[in-house]
C-alpha positions as CSV (number, residue, x, y, z in Angstrom):
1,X,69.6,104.4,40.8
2,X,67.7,104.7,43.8
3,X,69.9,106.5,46.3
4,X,69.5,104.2,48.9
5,X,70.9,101.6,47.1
6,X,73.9,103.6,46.9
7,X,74.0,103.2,50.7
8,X,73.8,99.9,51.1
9,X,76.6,99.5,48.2
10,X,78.5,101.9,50.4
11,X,77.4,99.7,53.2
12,X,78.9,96.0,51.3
13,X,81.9,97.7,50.5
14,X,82.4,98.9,54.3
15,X,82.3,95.3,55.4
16,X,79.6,92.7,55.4
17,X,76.3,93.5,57.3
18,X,77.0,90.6,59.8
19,X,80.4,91.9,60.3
20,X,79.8,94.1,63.6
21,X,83.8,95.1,63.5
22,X,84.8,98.9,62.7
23,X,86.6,100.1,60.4
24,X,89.4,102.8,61.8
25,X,91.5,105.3,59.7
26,X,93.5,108.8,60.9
27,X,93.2,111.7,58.6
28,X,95.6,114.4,60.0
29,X,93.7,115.7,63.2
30,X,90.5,113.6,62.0
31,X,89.9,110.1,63.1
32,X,87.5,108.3,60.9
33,X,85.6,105.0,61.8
34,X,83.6,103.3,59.1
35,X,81.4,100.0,60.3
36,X,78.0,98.3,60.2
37,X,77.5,99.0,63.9
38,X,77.2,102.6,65.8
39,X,80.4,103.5,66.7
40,X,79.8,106.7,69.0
41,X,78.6,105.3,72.4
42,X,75.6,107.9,73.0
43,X,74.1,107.7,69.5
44,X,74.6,104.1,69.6
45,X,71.9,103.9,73.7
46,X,69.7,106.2,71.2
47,X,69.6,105.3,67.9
48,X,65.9,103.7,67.2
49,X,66.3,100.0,66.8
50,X,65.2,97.7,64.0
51,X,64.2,94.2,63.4
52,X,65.2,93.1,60.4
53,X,67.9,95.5,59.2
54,X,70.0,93.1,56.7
55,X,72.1,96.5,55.3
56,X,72.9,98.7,57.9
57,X,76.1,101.2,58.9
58,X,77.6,104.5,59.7
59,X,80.5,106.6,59.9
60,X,81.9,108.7,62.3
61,X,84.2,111.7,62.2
62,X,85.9,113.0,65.3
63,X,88.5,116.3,65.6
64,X,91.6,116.1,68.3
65,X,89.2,118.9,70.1
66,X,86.4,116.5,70.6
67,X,83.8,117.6,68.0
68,X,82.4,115.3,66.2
69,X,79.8,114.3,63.3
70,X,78.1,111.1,62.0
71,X,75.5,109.7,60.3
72,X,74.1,105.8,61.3
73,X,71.4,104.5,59.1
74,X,69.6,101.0,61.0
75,X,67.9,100.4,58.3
76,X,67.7,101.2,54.5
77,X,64.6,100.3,53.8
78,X,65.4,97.4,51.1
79,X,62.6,95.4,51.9
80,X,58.7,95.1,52.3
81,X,57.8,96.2,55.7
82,X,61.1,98.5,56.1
83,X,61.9,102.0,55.6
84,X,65.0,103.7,55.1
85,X,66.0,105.7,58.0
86,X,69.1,108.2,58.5
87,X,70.4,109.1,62.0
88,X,72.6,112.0,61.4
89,X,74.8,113.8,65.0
90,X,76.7,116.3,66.3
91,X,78.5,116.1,69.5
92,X,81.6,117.5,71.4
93,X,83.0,114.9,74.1
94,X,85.9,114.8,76.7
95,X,88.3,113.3,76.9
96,X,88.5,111.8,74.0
97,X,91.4,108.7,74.2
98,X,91.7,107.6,78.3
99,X,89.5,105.8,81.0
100,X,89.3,109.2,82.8
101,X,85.8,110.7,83.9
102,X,84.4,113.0,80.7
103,X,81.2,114.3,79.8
104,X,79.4,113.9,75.8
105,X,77.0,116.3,74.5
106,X,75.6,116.3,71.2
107,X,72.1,116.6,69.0
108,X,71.1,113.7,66.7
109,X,68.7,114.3,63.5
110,X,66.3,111.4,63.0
111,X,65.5,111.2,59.0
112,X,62.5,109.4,57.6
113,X,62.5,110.6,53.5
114,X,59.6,108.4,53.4
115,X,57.6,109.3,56.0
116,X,58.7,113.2,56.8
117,X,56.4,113.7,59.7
118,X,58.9,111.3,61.4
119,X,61.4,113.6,61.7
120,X,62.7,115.1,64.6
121,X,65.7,116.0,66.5
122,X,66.9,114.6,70.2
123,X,69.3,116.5,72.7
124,X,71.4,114.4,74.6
125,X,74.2,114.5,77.4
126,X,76.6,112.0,79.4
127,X,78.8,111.3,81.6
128,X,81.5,108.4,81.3
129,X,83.6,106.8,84.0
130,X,86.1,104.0,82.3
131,X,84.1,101.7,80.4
132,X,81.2,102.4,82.1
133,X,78.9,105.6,80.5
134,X,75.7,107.7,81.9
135,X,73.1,109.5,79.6
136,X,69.9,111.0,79.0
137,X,68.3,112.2,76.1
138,X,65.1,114.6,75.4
139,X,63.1,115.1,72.2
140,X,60.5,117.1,71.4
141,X,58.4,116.3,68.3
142,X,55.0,117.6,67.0
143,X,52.3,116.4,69.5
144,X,54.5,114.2,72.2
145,X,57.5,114.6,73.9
146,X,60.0,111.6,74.4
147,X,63.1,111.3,77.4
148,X,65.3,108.5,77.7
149,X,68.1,107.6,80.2
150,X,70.7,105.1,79.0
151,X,73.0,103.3,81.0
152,X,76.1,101.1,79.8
153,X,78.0,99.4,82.3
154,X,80.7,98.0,79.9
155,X,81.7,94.7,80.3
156,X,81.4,93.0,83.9
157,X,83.7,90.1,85.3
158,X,83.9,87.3,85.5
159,X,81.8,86.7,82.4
160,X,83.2,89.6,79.9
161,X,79.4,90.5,79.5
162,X,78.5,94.0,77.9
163,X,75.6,95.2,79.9
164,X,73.1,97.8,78.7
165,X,70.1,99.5,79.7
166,X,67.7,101.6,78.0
167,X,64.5,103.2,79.8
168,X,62.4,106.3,78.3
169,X,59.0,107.9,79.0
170,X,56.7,108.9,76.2
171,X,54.1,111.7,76.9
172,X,51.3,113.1,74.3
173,X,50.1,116.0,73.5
174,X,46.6,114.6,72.9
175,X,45.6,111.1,73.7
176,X,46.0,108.0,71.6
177,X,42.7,105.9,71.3
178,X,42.3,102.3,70.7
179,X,39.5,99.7,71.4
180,X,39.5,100.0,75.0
181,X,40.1,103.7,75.8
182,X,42.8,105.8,75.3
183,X,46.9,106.6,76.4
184,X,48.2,109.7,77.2
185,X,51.8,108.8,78.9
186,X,53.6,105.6,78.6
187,X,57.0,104.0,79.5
188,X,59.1,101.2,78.1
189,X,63.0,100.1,78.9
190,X,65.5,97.4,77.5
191,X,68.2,95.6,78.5
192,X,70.7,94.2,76.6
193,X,73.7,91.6,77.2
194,X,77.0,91.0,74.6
195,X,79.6,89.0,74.8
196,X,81.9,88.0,72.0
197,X,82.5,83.8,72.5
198,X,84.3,80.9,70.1
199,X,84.5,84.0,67.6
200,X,81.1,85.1,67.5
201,X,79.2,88.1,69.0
202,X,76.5,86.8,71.2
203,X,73.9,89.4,72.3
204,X,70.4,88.6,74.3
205,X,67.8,91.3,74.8
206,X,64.7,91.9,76.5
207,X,62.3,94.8,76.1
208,X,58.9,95.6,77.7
209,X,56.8,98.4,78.0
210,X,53.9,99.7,80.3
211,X,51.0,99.0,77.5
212,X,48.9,95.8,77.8
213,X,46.8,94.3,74.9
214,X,44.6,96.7,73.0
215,X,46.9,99.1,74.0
216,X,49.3,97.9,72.0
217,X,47.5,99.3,69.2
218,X,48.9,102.9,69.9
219,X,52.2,101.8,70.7
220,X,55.1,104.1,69.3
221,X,57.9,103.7,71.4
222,X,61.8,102.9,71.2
223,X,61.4,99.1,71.6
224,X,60.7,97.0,68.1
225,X,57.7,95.4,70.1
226,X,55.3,96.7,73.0
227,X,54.9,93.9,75.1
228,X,57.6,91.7,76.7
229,X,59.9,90.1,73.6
230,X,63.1,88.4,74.0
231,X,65.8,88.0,71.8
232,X,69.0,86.3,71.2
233,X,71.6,86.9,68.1
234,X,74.6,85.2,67.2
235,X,76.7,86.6,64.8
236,X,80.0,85.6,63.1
237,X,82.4,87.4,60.6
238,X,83.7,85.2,57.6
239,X,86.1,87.6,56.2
């Protein structure tokens, strides 16, 4: 059997893929969260999004100290058009259980089996204050180098909405060439709203990016599409 089909068994088991609600067990001085949404708040601003990930899920493993491991997979490449993907991090953060101010620190492993030259690892750090969390990332991979900030405010009254945002700057080594000419340097942000209503998680987002048209063409950033796309999910959890 094809191993990724063992994931997304281990995926079904976890819960089902619409089921954005985590798992949670204590193992001695090990707390263990299981679910089919990231569950570390860093990895989860820089995890690269999908569009169609049906099976998707994680784990994460945190000590008393702080240290921590996981592994996130947004997509195991199932279907035409997908690939599988593993997102695989190591972090230290404190505090680890109040509201307090704390800091997160941490390197995340971005695994393409299909498509090795993919691969690459991002450095990241944060700050959190309550609910609310600061971070920036860098990567540097062959021929471009990629940094991100990442901003979640947590959720804002009076509406309970989750508020996210998501920019990063994208700089090659060489320059990219389509129809028109050519990119060297290009930027591209999100922002994303949830809010959980009538027992559903609502979520709308919004990405752009600096490229226009032909330029499209060479577009490899963090959003699913280069120019401005809006979208709105509802999902609900039957069991």
């Amino acid at each position: 059997m094809d191993y990724r089909y063992l994931i997304a068994l281990s995926i079904l088991l976890g819960g089902c893929a619409s089921q954005p609600e985590v798992v949670e067990r204590e193992i001695g001085q090990f707390d263990l969260k299981l679910g089919t949404a990231p569950t570390r708040s860093m990895a989860q601003g820089l995890v690269q999004p999908t569009t169609a990930s049906t099976f998707r899920g994680g784990l994460d493993l945190a000590h008393d100290s702080g240290v921590y491991v996981g592994q996130w997979s947004p997509s195991v490449g199932l279907f035409d058009g997908s690939q599988l993907e593993l997102n695989s991090y190591v972090g230290y953060a404190q505090p680890r259980f109040d509201d307090s101010v704390g800091y997160e620190l941490g390197v995340i492993r971005y695994s393409f089996p299909e498509l090795e030259t993919r691969n690459r690892e991002e450095y990241y750090a944060g700050i959190n204050l309550g609910s609310s969390r600061l971070g920036g990332a860098m990567s540097s991979a062959l021929g471009r180098t990629d940094s991100t900030l990442f901003l979640e405010l947590g959720a804002l009254r009076p509406f309970d909405v989750d508020v996210r945002m998501k920019y990063a700057s994208h700089s090659m080594d060489s320059p990219m060439y389509h129809p028109g000419g050519s990119v060297r340097v290009f930027n591209d942000w999100s922002l994303n709203l949830s809010r959980r209503l009538l027992g559903m998680q609502m979520d709308l987002s919004y990405s752009d990016s600096s490229l226009r048209g032909a330029q499209c063409s060479v577009y490899s950033g963090q959003n699913a599409y280069c120019e401005g796309f809006m979208m709105f999910k509802a999902e609900r959890s039957f069991f």
